[in-house]
C-alpha positions as CSV (number, residue, x, y, z in Angstrom):
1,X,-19.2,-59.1,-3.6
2,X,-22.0,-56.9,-5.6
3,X,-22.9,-55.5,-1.8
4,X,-19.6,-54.4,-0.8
5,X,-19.0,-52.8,-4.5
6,X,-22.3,-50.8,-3.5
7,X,-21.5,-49.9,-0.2
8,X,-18.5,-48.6,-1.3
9,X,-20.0,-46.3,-3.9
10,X,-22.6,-45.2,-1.9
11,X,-19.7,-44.2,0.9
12,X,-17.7,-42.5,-2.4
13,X,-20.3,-40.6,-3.3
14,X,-21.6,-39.5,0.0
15,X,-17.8,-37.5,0.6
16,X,-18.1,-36.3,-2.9
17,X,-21.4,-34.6,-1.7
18,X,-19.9,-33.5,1.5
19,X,-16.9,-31.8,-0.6
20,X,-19.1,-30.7,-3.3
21,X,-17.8,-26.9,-5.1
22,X,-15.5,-27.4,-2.7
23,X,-16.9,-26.8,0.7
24,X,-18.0,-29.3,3.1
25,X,-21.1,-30.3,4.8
26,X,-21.8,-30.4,8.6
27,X,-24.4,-30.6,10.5
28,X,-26.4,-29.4,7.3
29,X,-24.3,-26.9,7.0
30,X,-21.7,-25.8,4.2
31,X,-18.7,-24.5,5.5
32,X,-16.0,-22.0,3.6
33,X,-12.6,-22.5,5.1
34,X,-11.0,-18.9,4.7
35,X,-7.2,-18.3,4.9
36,X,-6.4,-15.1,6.7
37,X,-3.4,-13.5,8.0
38,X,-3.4,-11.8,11.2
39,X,-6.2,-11.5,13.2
40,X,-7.4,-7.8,12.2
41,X,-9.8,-9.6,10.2
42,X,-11.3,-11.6,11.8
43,X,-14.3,-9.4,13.4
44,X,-15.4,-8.5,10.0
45,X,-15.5,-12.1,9.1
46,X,-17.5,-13.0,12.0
47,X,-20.0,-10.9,11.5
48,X,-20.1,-12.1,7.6
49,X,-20.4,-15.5,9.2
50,X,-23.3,-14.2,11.3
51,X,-25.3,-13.3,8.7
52,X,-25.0,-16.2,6.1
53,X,-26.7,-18.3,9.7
54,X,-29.7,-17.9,7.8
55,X,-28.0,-19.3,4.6
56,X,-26.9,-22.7,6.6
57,X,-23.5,-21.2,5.4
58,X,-20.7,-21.2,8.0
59,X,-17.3,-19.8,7.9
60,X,-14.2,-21.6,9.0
61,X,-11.2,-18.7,9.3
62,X,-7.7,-20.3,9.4
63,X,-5.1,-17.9,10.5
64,X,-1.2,-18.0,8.1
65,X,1.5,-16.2,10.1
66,X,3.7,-16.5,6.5
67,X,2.6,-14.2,3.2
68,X,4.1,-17.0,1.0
69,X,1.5,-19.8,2.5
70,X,-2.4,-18.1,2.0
71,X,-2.0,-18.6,-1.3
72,X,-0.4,-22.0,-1.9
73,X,-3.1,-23.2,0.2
74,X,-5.7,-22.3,-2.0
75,X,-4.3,-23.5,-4.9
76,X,-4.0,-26.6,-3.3
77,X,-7.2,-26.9,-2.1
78,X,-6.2,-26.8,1.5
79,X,-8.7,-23.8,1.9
80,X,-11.7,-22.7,0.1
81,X,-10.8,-18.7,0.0
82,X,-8.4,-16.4,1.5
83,X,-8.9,-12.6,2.2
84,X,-5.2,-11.3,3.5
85,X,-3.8,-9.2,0.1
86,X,-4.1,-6.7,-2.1
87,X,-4.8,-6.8,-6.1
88,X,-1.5,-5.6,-6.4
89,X,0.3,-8.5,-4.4
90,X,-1.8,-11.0,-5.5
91,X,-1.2,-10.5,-9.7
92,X,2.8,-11.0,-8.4
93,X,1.8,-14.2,-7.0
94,X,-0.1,-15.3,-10.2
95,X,3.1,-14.4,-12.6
96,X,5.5,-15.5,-10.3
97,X,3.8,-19.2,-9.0
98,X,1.7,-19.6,-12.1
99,X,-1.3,-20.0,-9.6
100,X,-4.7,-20.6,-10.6
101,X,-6.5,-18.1,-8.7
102,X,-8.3,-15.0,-9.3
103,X,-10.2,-12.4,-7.4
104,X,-13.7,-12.5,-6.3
105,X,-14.4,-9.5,-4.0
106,X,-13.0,-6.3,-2.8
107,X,-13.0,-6.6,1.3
108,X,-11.2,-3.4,2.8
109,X,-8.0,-1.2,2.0
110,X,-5.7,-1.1,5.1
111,X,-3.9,2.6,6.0
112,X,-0.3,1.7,5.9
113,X,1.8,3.5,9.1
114,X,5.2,4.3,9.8
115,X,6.4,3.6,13.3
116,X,9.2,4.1,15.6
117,X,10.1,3.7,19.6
118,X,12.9,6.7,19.2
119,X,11.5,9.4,17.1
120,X,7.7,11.2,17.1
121,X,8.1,12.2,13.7
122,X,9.4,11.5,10.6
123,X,11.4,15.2,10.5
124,X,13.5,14.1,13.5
125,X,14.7,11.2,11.2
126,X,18.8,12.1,11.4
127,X,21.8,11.4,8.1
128,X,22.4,8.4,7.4
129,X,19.3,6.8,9.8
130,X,18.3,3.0,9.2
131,X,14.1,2.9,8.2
132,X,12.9,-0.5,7.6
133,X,10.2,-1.8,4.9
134,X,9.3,-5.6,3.7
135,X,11.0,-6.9,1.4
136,X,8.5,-8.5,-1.1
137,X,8.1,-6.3,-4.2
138,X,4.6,-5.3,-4.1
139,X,4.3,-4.2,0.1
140,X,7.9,-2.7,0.1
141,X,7.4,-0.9,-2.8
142,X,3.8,0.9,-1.4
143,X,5.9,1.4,2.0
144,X,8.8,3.3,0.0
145,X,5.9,5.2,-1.5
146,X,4.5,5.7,2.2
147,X,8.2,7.1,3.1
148,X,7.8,9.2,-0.3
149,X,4.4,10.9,0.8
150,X,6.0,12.1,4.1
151,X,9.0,13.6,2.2
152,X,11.5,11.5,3.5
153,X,13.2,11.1,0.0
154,X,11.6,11.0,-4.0
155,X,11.3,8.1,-6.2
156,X,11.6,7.6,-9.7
157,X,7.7,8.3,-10.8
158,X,8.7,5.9,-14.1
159,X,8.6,3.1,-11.2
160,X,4.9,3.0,-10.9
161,X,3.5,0.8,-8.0
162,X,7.2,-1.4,-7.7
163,X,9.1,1.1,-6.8
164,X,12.6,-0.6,-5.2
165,X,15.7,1.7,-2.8
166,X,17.9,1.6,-6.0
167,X,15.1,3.9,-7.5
168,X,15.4,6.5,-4.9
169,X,16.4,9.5,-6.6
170,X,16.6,12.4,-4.2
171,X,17.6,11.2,-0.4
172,X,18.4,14.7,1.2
173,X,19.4,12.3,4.5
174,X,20.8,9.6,3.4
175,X,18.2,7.3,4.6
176,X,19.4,3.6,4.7
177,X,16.9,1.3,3.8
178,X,16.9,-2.5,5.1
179,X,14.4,-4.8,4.2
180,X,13.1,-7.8,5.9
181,X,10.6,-10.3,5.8
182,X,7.0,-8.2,6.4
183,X,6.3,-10.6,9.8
184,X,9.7,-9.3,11.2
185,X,9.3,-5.7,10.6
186,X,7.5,-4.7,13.6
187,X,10.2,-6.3,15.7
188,X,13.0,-4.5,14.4
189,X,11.6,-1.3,16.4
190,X,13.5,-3.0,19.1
191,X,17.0,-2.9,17.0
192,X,19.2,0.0,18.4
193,X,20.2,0.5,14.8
194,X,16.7,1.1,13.3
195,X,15.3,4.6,13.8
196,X,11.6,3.7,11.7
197,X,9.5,0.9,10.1
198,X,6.6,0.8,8.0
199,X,4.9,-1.9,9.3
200,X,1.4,-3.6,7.9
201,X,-1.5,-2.9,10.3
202,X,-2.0,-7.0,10.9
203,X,1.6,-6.6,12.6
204,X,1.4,-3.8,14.0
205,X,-2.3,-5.7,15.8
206,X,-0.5,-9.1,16.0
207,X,2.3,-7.2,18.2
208,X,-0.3,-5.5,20.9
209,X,0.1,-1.9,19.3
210,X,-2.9,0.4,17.4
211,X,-2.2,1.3,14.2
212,X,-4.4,4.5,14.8
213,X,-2.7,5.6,17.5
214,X,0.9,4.1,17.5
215,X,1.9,5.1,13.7
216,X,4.1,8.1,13.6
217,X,2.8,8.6,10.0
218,X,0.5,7.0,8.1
219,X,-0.3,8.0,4.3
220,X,-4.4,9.5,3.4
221,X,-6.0,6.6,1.6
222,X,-6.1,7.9,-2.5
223,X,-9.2,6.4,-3.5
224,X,-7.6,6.3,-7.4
225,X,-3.7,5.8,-6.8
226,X,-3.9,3.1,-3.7
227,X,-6.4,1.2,-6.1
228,X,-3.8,-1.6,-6.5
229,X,-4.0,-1.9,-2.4
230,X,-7.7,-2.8,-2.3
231,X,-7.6,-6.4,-0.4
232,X,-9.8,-8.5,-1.6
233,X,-11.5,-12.4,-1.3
234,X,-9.5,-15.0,-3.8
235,X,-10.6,-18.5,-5.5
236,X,-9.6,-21.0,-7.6
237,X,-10.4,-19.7,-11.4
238,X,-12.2,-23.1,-11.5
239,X,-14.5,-21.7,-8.4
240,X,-14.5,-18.2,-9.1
241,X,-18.6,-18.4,-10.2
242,X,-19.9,-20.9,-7.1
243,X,-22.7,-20.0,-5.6
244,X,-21.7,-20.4,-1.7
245,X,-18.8,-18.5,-2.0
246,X,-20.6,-15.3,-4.0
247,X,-22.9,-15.5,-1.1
248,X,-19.8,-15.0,1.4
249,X,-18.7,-12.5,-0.5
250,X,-21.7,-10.3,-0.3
251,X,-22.4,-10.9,3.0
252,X,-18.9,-9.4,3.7
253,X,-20.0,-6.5,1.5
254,X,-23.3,-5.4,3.8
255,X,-23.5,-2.3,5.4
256,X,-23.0,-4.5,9.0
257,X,-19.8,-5.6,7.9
258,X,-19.0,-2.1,7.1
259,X,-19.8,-0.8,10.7
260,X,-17.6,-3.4,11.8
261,X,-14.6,-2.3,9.8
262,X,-15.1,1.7,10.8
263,X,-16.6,1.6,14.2
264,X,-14.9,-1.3,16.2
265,X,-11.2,-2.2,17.3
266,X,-8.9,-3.3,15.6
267,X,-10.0,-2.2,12.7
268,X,-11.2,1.1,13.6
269,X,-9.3,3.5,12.3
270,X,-6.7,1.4,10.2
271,X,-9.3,0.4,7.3
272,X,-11.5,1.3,4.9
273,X,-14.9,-0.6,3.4
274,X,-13.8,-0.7,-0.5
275,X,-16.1,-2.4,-2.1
């Protein structure tokens, strides 16, 4: 009886080494499960990964098709970290789900595009036209801002960073605005009825197009006023000082990663290094 009660500590404590900080061990190596969404990511990561080889660090990248999910999954421990949002979406997701999760990192910040399969520019947008945006608060409000940059209407400026249609205050055309879930704004380019959409760049990749060279408009990066739309690498508060995954994050932040992010498809040309 005294044996099995050993064995079966020494089996415990064996996973609880192979989970320790919460990673897990293989093959002597620690691997960081990383929630992403889309796959514009995904290059830059690699290349992280390729560099923390020398680290016996290795990066697992799990790919969320739903904005609502990277997050839950982190708070439940179903991944380690997650690099898909911005500051600005993910303090919603903190007040809003009570999540225990905090930044660690600042990865890239993405251009944001307008786009359209009837119109080549925003000024042949006719009264009364149908322009799409996403209809969480945070995204839709930086894409009405987008729409606000290429003087398609004006906003209330008391609105800050959440700006919302019903605080459009000038709208010379009559713009409609719909708003939809952010996956399904790209496909509504193929809706008779929709003349425009601003559309994330993971999307706009996801759907075989180029931000770069398929957006009809896409709004100058302000270093000071897009600050809110810096992505960045989150963790559990309880994790937000482990070792591993301050190593990930700085072999994301390396001047190799960066080349990645301004030289190479997809990202070339719809990102930014911010860090």
């Amino acid at each position: 009886m005294k044996k099995s009660v050993f064995i079966l500590l020494a089996i415990f404590a064996a996973c609880v080494g192979a989970y320790a900080g919460g990673t897990r061990q293989s093959s002597g190596q620690t691997v960081v499960k990383i929630g992403l969404m889309g796959e514009e990511l995904r290059p830059a990561w690699n290349e992280a990964s390729r560099l923390l080889e020398k680290d016996n660090i290795k990066i697992e990248l799990v790919n969320f098709s739903d904005y609502a999910v990277p997050n839950r999954a982190l708070a439940d421990g179903d991944i380690d970290l997650n690099s898909f949002q911005h500051d600005a979406f993910l303090q919603n997701e903190i007040a809003n789900q009570k999540y225990e999760i905090t930044a660690i990192g600042n990865t890239v910040i993405f251009f944001l595009g307008v786009y359209s399969k009837k119109i080549k520019n925003l000024d042949e947008l006719k009264d009364g036209d149908t322009v799409v945006i996403m209809n969480d608060a945070t995204n839709g409000g930086r894409a009405l801002k987008v729409l606000e940059a290429a003087g398609v209407f004006s906003l209330d400026p008391s609105k800050g960073n959440t700006p919302t249609p019903q605080d459009i205050v000038s709208n010379p055309k009559n713009i409609k605005i719909v708003e939809v879930d952010a996956s399904q704004t790209w496909r509504t380019l193929d809706d008779p009825v929709v003349a425009a959409a601003v559309v994330n760049s993971n999307f706009v990749v996801d759907g075989g197009g180029v931000p770069a060279q398929d957006a009809i408009f896409i709004k100058p990066i302000d270093q000071v006023g897009d600050k809110p739309y810096i992505n960045l690498v989150a963790a559990r508060i309880k994790d937000k000082d482990n070792p591993v995954y301050r190593k990930v994050v700085a072999a994301f932040q390396t001047p190799e990663v960066s080349r990645v992010i301004t030289d190479e498809a997809p990202l070339k040309g719809t990102a930014l290094p911010a860090w």
